[in-house]
ZADO-1210 file (C-alpha; in nm, 4 decimals, padded with zeros to 6 digits):
<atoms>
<atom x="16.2944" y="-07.2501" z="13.2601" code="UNK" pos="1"/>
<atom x="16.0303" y="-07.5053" z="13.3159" code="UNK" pos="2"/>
<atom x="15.8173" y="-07.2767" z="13.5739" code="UNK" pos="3"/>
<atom x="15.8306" y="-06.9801" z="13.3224" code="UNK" pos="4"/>
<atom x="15.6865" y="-07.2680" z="13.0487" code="UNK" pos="5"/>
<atom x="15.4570" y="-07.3570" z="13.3210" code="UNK" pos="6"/>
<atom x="15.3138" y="-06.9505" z="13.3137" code="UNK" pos="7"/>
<atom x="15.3315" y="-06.9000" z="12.9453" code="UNK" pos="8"/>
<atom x="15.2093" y="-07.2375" z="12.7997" code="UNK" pos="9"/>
<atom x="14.8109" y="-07.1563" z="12.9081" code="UNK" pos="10"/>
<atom x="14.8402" y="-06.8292" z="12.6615" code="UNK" pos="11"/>
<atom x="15.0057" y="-07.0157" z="12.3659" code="UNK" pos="12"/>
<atom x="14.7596" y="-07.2888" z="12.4323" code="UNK" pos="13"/>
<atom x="14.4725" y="-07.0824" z="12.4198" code="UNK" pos="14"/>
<atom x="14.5832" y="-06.9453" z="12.0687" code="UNK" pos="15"/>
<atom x="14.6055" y="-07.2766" z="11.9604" code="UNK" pos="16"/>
<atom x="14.2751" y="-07.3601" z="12.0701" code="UNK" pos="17"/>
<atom x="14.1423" y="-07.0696" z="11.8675" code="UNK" pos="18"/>
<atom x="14.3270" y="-07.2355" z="11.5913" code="UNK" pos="19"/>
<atom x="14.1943" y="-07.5947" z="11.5877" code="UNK" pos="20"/>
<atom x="13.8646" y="-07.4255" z="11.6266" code="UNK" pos="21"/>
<atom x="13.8661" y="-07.2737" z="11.3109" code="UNK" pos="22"/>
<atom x="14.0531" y="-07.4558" z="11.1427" code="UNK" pos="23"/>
<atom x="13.8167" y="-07.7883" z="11.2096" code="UNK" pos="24"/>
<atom x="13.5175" y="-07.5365" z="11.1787" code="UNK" pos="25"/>
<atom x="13.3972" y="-07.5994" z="11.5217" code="UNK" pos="26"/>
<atom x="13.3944" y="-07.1863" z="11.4990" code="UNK" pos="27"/>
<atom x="13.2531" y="-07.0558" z="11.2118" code="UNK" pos="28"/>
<atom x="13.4201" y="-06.8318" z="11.0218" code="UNK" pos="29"/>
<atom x="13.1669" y="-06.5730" z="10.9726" code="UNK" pos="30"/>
<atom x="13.1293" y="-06.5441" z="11.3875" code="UNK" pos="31"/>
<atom x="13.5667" y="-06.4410" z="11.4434" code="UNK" pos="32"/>
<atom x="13.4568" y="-06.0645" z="11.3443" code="UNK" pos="33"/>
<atom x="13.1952" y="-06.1329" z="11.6099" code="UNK" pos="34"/>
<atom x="13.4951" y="-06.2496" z="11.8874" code="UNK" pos="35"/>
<atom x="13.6955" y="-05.9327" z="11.7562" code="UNK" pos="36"/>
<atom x="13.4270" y="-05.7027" z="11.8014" code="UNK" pos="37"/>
<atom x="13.3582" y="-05.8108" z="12.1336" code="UNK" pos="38"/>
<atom x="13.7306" y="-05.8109" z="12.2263" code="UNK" pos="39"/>
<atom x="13.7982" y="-05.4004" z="12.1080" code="UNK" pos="40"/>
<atom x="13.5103" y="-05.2886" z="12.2040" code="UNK" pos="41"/>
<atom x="13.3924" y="-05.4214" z="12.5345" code="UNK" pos="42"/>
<atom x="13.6728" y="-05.6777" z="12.7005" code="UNK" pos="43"/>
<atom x="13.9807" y="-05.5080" z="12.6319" code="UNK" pos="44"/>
<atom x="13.8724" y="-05.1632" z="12.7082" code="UNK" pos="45"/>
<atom x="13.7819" y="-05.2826" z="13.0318" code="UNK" pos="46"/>
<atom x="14.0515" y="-05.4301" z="13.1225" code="UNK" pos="47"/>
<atom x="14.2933" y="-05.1743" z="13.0482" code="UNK" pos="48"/>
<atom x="14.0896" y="-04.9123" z="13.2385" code="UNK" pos="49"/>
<atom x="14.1564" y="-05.0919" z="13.5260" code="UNK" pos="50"/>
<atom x="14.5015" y="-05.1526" z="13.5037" code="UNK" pos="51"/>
<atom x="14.5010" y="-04.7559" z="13.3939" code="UNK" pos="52"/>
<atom x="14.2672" y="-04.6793" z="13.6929" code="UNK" pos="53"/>
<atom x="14.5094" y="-04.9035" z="13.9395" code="UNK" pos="54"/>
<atom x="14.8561" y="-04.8279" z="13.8034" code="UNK" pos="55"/>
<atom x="15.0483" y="-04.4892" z="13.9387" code="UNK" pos="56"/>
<atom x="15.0459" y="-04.2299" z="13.6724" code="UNK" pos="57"/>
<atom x="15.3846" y="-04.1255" z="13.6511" code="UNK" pos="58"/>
<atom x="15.4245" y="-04.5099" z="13.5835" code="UNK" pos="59"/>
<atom x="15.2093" y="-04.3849" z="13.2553" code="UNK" pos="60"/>
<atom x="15.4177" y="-04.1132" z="13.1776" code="UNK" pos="61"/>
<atom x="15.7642" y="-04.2332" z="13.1982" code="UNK" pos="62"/>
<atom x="15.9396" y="-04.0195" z="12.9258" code="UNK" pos="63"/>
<atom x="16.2100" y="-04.2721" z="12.9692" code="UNK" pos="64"/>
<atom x="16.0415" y="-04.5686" z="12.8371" code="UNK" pos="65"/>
<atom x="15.8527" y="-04.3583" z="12.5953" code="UNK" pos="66"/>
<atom x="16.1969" y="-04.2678" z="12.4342" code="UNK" pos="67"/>
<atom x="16.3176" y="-04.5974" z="12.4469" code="UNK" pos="68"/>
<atom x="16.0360" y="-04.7563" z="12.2417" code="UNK" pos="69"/>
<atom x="15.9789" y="-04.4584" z="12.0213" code="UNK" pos="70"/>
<atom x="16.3617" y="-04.4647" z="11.9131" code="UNK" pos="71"/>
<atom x="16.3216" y="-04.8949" z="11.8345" code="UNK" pos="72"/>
<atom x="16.0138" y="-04.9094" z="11.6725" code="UNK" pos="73"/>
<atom x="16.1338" y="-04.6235" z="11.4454" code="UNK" pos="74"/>
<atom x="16.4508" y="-04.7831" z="11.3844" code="UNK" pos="75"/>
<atom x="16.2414" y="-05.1203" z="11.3020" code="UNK" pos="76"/>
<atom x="16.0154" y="-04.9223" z="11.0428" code="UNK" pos="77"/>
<atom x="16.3030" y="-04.7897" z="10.8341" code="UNK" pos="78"/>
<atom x="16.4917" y="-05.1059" z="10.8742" code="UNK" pos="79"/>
<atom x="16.2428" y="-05.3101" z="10.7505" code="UNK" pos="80"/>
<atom x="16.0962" y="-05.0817" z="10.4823" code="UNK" pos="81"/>
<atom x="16.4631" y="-05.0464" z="10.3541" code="UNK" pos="82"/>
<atom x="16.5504" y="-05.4452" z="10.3552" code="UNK" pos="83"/>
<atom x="16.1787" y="-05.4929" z="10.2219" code="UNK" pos="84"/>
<atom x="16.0952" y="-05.2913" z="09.9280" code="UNK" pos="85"/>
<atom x="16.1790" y="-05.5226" z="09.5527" code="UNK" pos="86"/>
<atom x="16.0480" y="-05.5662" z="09.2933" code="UNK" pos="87"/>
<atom x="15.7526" y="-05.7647" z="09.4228" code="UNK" pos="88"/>
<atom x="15.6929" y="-05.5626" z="09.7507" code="UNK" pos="89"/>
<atom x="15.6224" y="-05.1626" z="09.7266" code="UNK" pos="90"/>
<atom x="15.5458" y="-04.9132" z="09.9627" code="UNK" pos="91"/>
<atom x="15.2209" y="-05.0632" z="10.0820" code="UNK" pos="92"/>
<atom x="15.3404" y="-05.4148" z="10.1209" code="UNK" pos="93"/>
<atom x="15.6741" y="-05.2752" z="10.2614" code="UNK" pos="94"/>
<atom x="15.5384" y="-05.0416" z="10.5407" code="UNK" pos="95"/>
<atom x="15.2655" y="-05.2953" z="10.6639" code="UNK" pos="96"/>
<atom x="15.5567" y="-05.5928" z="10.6651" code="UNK" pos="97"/>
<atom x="15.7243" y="-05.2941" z="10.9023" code="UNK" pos="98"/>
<atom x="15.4310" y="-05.1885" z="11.1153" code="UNK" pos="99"/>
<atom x="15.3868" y="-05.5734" z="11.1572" code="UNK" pos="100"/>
<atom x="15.7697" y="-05.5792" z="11.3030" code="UNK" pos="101"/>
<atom x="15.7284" y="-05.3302" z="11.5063" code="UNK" pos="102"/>
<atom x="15.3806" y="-05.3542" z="11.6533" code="UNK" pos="103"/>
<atom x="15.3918" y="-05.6633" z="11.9189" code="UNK" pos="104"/>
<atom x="15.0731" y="-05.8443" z="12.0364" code="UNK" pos="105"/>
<atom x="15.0788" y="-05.6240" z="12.3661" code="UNK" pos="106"/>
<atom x="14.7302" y="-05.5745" z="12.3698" code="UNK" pos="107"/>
<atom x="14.5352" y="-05.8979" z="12.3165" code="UNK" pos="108"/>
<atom x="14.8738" y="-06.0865" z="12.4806" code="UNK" pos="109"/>
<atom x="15.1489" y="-05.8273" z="12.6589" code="UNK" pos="110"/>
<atom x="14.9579" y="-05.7036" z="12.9528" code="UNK" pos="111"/>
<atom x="14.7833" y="-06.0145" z="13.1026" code="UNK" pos="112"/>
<atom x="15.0858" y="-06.2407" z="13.0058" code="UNK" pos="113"/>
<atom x="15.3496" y="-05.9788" z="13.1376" code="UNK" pos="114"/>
<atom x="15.1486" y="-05.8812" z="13.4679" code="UNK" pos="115"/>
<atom x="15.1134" y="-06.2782" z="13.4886" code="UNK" pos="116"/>
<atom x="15.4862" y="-06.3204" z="13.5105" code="UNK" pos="117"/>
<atom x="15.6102" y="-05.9757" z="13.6604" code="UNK" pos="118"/>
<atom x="15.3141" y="-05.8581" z="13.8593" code="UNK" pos="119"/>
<atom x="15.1098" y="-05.5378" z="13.8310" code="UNK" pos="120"/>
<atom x="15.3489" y="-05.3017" z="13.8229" code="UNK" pos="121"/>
<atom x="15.4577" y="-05.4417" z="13.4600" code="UNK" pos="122"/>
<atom x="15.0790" y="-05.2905" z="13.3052" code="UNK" pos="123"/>
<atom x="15.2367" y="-04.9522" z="13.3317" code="UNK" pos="124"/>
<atom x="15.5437" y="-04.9674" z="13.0832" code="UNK" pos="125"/>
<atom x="15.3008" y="-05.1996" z="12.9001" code="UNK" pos="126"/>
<atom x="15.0416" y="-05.0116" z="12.8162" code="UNK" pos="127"/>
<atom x="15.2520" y="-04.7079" z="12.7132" code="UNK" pos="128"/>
<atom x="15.4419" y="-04.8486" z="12.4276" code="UNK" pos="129"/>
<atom x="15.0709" y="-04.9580" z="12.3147" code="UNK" pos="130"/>
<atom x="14.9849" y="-04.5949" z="12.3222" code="UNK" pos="131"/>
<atom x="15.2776" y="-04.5120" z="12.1206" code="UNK" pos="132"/>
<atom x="15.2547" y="-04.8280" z="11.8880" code="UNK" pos="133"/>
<atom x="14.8668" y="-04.7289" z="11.7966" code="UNK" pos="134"/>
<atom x="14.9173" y="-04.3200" z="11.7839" code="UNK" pos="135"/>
<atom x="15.2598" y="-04.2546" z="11.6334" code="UNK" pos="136"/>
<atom x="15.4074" y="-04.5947" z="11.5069" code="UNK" pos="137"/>
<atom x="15.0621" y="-04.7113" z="11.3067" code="UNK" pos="138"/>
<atom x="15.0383" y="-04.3800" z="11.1440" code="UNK" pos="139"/>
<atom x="15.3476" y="-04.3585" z="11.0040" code="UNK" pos="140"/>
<atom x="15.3043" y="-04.6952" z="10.8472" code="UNK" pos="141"/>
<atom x="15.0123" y="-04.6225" z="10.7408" code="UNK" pos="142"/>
<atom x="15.1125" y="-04.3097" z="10.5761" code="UNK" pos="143"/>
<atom x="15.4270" y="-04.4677" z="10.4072" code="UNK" pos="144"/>
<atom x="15.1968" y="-04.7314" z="10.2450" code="UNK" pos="145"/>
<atom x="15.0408" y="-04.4658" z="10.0328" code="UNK" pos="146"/>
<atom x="15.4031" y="-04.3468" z="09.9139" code="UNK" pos="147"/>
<atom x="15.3468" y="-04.6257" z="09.5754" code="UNK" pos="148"/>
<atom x="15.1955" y="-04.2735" z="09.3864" code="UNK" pos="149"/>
<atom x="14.8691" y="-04.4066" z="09.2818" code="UNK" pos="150"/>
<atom x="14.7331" y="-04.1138" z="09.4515" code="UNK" pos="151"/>
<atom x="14.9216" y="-03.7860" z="09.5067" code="UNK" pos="152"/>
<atom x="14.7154" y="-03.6942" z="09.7365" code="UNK" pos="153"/>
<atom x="14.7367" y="-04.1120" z="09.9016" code="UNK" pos="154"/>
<atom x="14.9529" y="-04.0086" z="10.2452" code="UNK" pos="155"/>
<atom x="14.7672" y="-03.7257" z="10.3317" code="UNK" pos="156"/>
<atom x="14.4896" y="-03.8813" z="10.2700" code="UNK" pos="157"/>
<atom x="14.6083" y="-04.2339" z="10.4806" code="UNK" pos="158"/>
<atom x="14.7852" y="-04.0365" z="10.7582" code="UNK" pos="159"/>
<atom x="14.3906" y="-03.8473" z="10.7739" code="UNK" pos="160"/>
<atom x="14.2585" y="-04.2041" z="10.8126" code="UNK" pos="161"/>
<atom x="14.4906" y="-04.3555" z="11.0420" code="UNK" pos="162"/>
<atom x="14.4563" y="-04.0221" z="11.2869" code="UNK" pos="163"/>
<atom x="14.0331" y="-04.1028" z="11.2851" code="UNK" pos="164"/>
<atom x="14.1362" y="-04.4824" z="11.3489" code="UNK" pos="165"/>
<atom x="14.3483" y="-04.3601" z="11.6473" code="UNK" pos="166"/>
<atom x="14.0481" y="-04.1400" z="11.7737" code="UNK" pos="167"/>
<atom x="13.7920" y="-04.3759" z="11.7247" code="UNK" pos="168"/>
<atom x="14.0004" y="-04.6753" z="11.8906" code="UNK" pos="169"/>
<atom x="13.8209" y="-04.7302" z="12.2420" code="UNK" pos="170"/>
<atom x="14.1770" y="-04.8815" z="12.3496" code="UNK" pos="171"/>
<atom x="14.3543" y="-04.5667" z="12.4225" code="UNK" pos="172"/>
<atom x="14.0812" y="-04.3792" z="12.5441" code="UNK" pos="173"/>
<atom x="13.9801" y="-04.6490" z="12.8233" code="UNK" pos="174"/>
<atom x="14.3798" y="-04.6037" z="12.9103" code="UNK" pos="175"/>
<atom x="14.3173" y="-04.2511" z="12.9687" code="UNK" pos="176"/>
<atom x="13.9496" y="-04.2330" z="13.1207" code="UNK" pos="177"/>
<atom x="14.1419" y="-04.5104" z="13.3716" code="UNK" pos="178"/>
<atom x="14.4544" y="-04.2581" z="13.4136" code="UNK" pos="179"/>
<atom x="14.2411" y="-04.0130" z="13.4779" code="UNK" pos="180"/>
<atom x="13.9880" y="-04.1946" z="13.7439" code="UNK" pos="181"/>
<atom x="14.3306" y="-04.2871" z="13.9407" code="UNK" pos="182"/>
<atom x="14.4883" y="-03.9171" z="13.9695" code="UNK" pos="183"/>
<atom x="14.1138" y="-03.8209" z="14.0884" code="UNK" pos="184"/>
<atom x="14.1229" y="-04.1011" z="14.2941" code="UNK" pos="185"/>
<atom x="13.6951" y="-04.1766" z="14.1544" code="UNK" pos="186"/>
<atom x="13.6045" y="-04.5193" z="14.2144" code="UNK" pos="187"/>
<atom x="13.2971" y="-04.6726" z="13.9690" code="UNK" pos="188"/>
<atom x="12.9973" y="-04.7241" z="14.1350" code="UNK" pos="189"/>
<atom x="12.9583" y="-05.0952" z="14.2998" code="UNK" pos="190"/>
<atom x="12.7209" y="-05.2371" z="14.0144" code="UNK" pos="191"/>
<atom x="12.9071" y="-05.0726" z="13.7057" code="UNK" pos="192"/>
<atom x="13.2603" y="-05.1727" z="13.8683" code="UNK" pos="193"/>
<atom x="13.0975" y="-05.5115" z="13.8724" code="UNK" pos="194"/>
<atom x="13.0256" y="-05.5205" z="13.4917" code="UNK" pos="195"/>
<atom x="13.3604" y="-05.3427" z="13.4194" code="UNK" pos="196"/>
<atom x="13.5164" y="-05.6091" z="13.6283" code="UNK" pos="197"/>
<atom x="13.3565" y="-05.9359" z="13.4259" code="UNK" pos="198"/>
<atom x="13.4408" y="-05.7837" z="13.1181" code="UNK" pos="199"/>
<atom x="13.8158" y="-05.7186" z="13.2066" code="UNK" pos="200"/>
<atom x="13.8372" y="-06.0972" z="13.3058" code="UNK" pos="201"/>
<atom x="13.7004" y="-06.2118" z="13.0068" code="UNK" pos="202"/>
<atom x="13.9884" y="-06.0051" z="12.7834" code="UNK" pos="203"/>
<atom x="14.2882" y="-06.2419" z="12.8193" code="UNK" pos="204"/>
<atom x="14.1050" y="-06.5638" z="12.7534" code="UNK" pos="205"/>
<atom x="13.8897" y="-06.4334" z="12.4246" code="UNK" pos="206"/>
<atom x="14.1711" y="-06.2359" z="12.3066" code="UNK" pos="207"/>
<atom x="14.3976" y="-06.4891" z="12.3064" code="UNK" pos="208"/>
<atom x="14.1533" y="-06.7336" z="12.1165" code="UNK" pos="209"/>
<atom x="14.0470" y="-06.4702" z="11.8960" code="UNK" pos="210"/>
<atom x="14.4456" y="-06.4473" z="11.8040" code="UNK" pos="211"/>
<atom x="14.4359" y="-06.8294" z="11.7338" code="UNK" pos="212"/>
<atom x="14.1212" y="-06.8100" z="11.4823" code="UNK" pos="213"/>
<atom x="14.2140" y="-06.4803" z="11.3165" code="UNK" pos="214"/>
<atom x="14.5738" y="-06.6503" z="11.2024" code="UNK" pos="215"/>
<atom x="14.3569" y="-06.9700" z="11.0899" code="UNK" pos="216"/>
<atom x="14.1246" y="-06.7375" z="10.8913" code="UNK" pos="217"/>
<atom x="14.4149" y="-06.5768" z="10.7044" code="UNK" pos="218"/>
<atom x="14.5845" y="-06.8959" z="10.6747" code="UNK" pos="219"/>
<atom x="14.2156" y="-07.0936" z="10.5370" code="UNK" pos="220"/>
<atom x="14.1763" y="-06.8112" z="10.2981" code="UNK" pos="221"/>
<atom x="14.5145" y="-06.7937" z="10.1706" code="UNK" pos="222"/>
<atom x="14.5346" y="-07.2075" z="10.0805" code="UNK" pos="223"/>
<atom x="14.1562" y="-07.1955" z="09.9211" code="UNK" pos="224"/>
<atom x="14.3405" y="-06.9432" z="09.6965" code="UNK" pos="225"/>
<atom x="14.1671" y="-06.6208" z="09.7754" code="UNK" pos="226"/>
<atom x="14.4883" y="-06.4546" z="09.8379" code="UNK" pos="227"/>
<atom x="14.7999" y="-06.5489" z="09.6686" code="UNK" pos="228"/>
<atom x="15.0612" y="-06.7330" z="09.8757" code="UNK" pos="229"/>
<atom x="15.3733" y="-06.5347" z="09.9394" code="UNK" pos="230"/>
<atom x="15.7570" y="-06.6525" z="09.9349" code="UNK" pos="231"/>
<atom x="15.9317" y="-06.7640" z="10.1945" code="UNK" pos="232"/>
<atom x="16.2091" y="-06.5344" z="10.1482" code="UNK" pos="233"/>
<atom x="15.8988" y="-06.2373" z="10.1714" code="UNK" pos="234"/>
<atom x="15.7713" y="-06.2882" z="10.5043" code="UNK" pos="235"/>
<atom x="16.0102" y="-06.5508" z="10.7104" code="UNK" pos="236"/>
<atom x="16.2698" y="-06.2839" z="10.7567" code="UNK" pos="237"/>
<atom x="15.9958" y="-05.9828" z="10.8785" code="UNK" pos="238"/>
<atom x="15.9100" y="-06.2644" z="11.1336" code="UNK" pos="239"/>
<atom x="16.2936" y="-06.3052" z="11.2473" code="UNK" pos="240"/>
<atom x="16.3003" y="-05.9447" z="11.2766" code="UNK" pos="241"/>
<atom x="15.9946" y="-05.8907" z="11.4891" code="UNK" pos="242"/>
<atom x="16.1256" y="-06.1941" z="11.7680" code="UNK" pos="243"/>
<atom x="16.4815" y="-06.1006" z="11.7715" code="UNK" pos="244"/>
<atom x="16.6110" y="-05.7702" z="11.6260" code="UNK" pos="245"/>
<atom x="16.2888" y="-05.5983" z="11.7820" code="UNK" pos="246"/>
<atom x="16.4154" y="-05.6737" z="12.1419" code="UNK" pos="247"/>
<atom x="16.7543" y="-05.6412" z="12.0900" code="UNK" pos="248"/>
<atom x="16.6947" y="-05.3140" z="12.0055" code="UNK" pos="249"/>
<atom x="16.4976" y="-05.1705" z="12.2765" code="UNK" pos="250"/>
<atom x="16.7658" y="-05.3310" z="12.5018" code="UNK" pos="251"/>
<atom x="17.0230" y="-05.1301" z="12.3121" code="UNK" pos="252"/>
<atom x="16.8900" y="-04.8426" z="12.3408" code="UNK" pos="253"/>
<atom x="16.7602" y="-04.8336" z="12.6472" code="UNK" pos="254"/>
<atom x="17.1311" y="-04.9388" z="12.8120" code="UNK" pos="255"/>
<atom x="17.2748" y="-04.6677" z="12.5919" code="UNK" pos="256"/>
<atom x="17.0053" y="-04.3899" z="12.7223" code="UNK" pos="257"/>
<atom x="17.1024" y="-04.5055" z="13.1096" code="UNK" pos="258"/>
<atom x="17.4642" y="-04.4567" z="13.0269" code="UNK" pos="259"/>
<atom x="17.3644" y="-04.1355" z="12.9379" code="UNK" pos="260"/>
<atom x="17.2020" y="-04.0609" z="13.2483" code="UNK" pos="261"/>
<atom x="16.8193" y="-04.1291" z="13.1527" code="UNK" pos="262"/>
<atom x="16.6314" y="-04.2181" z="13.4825" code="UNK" pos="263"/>
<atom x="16.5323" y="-04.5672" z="13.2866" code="UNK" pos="264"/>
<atom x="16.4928" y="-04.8558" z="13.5783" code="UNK" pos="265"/>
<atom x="16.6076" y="-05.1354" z="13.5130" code="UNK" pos="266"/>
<atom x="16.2445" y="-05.3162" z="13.5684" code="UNK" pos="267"/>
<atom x="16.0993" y="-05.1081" z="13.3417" code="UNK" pos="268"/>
<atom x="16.3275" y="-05.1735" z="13.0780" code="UNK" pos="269"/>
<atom x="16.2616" y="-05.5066" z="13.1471" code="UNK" pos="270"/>
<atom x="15.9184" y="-05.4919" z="13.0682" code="UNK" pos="271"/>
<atom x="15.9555" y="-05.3299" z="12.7518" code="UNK" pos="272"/>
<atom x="16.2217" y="-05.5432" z="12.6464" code="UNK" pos="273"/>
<atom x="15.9791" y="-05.8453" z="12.6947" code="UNK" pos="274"/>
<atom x="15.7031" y="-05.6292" z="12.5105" code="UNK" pos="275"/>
<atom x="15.9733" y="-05.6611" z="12.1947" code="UNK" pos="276"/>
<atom x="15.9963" y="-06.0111" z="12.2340" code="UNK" pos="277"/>
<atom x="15.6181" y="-06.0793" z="12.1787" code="UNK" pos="278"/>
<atom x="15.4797" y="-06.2200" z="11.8427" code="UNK" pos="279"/>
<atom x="15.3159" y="-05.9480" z="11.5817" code="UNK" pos="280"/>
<atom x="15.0043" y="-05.8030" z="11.6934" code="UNK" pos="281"/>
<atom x="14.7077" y="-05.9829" z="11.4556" code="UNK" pos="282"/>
<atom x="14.4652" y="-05.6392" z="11.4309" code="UNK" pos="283"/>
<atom x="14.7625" y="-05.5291" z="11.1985" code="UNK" pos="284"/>
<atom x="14.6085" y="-05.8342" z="10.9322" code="UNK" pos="285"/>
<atom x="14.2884" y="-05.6173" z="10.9449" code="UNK" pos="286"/>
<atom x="14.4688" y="-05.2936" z="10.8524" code="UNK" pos="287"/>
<atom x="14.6369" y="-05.4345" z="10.5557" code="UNK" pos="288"/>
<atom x="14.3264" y="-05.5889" z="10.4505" code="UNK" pos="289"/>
<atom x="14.1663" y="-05.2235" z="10.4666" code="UNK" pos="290"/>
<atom x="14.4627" y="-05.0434" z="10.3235" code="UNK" pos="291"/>
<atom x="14.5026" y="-05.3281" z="09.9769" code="UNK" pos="292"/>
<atom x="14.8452" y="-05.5067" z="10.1260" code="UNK" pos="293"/>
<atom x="14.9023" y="-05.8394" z="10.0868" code="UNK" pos="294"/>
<atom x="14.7310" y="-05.9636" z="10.3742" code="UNK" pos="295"/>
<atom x="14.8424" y="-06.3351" z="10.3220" code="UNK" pos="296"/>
<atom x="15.1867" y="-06.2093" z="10.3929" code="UNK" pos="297"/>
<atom x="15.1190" y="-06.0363" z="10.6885" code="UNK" pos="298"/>
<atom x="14.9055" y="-06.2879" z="10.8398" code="UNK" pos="299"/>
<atom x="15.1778" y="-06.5848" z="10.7648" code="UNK" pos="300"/>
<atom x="15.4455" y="-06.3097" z="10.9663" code="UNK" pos="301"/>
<atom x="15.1622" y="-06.2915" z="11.2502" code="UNK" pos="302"/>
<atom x="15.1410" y="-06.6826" z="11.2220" code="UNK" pos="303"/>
<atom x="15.5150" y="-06.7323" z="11.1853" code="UNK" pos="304"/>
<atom x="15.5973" y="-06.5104" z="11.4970" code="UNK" pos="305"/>
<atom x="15.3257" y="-06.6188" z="11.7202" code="UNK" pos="306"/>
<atom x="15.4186" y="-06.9862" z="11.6689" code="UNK" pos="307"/>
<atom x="15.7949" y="-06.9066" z="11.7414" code="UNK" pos="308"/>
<atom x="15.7360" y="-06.6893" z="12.0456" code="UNK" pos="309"/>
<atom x="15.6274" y="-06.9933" z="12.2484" code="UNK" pos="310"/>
<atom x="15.9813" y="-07.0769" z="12.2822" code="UNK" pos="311"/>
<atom x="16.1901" y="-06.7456" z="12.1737" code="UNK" pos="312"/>
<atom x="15.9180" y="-06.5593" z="12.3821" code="UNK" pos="313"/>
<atom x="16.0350" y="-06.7875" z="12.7037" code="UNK" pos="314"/>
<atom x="16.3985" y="-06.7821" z="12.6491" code="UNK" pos="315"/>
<atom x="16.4016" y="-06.3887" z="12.6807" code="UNK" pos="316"/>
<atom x="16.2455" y="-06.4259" z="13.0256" code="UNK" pos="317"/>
<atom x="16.4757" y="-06.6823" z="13.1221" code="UNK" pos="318"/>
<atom x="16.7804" y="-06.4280" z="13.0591" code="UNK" pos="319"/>
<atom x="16.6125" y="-06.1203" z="13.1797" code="UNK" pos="320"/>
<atom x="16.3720" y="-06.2051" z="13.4798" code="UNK" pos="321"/>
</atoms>
């Protein structure tokens, strides 16, 4: 236990050092959007082109896993929406409290954490539950958030949106320009592989303190009274979801698909069952923010999650690895 602590403590403690430095304005927050920027657009990109440009395609095609994490995270979205919607929380609320249950931090935290403790070969199962978390998963949430009928026209209209975010999102398009570069077997030239290279280091590090800041933006903003402060009983229970019924899931399923005779390896489910057992992914605070949730609930589940992952996050490698 203490040598997995040993791997996973640096990423926590960079998300806590994002934290502090918000939180004790040492980083302003007017520059965060800055971090973020430079995170989706340039870092991250990078550095899952190379892990798509270095990992064996049918690694990125494994129907298998695809099945596996489809069949959870849709299972997680009607769960939720069902145990969420009251009085207090509608259809928007309700579908970004389940997109937020559903999504895990693979991005900014999965891949370099899980290639960190598994090796390389863990960026392929990785990165395609991302694909289907940002393609199919995010648009349905998005389009159930519109269901509150202040617009008849407000799904169609939000699943439109959410298929432009999807094509406009450098993430999964660096995936597949790197897929793409490794079944032609192209190699960048030495001076842009260089850059590429830089870029992809610098991910994991930024990413991870962007996390930290973002969560003490939402949380600075929230206390100053800018958004109102959810209950307990509204967000503590997403959280519990996300770190424990998300993982249990995917291991469900996937042992119930092998019965069945599904080529699923066991390393690969693995992988994804680790990829459950990450925190909430924080870009889902700037979606509800775009789409009118409450965004002080989501970012206290993103808070909540990420805080408890340190240890719950740990204890699933422990039993698995």
């Amino acid at each position: 236990m203490l040598n997995i602590f040993i791997i996973t403590f640096p990423f926590f403690a960079l998300v806590l050092c994002g934290y502090l430095a918000a939180r004790r304005r040492m980083l302003p927050l007017e520059a965060i959007p800055g971090l973020n920027g430079f995170v989706l657009f340039f870092a991250l990109p990078c550095m899952l082109y190379r892990f798509g440009a270095t990992t064996p395609i049918e690694q990125l095609l494994d129907v298998s896993v695809a099945l596996t994490w489809l069949a959870a995270g849709l299972i997680m979205v009607g769960f939720t929406v069902a145990t969420s919607l009251n009085p207090r929380i509608g259809w928007n609320d309700a579908a970004f409290g389940a997109l937020v249950a559903a999504f895990p931090n693979s991005g900014f935290m999965g891949v370099p954490l899980l290639v960190a403790l598994l090796g390389a070969q863990a960026a392929g199962p990785t990165i395609l539950t991302m694909v289907i978390d940002m393609i199919i998963i995010s648009s349905l949430c998005i389009a159930l958030s519109r269901l509150d009928g202040a617009d008849e026209h407000g799904a169609a209209k939000a699943l439109k949106s959410a298929l432009k975010g999807v094509l406009t999102n450098p993430m999964p398009w660096s995936i597949l320009l790197g897929a793409l570069v490794s079944v032609l077997g192209l190699e960048l030239p030495g001076p842009a592989g260089k850059v590429v290279g830089m870029l992809a280091d610098a991910a994991s590090p930024v990413a991870l303190f962007t996390i930290g800041a973002v969560l003490a933006r939402s949380q600075m903003l929230a206390t100053a009274g800018h958004t109102p402060a959810p209950r307990l009983a509204d967000y503590l229970p997403v959280a519990l979801l996300k770190l424990f019924l998300h993982p249990l899931l995917v291991l469900l399923i996937g042992a119930g698909l092998i019965r069945l005779g599904l080529p699923l390896g066991r390393f690969a489910l693995v992988v994804i069952v680790l990829v459950a057992a990450l925190p909430s992914a924080s870009n889902v605070s700037l979606l509800a923010e775009r789409f009118g949730a409450d965004n002080g609930r989501v970012a206290r589940i993103i808070l909540v999650s990420t805080a408890a992952a340190f240890v719950t996050f740990s204890v699933a490698v422990a039993l698995l690895v």
